[in-house]
C-alpha positions as CSV (number, residue, x, y, z in Angstrom):
1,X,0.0,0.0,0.0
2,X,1.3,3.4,-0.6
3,X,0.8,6.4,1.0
4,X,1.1,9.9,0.3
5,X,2.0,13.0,1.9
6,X,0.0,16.1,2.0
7,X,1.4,19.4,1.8
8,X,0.1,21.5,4.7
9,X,1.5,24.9,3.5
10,X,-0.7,26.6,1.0
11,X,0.3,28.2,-2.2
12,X,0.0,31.4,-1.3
13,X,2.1,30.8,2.0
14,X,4.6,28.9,-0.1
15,X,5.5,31.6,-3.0
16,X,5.3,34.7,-0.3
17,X,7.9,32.8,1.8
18,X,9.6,32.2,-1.4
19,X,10.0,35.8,-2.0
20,X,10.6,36.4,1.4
21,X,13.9,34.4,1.0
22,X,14.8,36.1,-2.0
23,X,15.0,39.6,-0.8
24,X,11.0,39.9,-2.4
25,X,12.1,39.3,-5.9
26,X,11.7,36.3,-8.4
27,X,11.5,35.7,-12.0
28,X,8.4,33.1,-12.7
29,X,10.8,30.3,-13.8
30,X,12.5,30.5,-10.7
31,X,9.6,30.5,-8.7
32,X,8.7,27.3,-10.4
33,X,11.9,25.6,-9.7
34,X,11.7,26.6,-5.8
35,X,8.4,25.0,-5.5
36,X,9.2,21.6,-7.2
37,X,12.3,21.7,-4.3
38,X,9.9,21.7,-1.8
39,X,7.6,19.0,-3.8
40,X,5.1,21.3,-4.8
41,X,4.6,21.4,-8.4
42,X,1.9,23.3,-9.8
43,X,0.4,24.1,-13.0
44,X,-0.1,27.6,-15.2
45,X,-3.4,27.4,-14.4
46,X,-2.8,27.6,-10.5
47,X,0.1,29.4,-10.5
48,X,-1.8,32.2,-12.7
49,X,-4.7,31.7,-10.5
50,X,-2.7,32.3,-7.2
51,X,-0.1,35.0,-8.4
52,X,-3.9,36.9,-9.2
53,X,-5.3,36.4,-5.9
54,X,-1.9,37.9,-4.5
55,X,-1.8,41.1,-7.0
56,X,-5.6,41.7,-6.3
57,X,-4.3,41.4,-2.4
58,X,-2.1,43.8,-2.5
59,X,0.5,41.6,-1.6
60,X,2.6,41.3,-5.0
61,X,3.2,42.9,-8.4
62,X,3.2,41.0,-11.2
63,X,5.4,42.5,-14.0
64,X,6.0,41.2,-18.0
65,X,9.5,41.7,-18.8
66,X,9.3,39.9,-22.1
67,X,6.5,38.1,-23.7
68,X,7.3,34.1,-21.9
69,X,9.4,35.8,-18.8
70,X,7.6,37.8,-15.6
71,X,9.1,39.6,-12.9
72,X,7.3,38.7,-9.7
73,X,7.9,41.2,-6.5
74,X,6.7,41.2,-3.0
75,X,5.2,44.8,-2.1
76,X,6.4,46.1,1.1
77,X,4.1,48.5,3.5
78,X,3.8,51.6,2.2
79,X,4.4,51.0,-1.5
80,X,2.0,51.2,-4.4
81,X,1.4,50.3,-7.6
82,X,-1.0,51.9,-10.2
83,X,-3.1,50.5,-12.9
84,X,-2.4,51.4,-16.4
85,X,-4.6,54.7,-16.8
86,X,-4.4,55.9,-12.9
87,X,-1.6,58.2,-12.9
């Protein structure tokens, strides 16, 4: 019989300790890589999903810096970021 191990972090918890470790920047590919070290592979689909969740938050930006690479950063209190249009 096998068993299986759950993993009790979630996402979100995961990739904001991720950045936390990496001085609150991480390029997507390198995100991807840090989670399959700690056994927690994920889709485009969830990533996309959760990366959202954490922009509409408030608690990261999500920057394209070419059209397959993005620039993930943790926001720290008292920074901002504006939609296209609100400046």
């Amino acid at each position: 019989m096998r068993t299986s191990l759950w993993n009790i972090t979630p996402l979100k918890n995961m990739i904001i300790n991720i950045l936390m470790k990496r001085q609150g920047i991480i390029l997507e590919d390198e995100l991807r890589r840090n989670l399959e070290n700690e056994n927690m592979p994920v889709s485009d689909r969830e990533l996309n999903e959760v990366l959202m969740a954490l922009e509409i938050e408030g608690i990261v930006h999500v920057s394209r810096i070419t059209k397959t690479k993005r620039r993930i950063e943790l926001i720290k209190p008292g920074q901002e970021f504006l939609a296209i249009g609100e400046d």
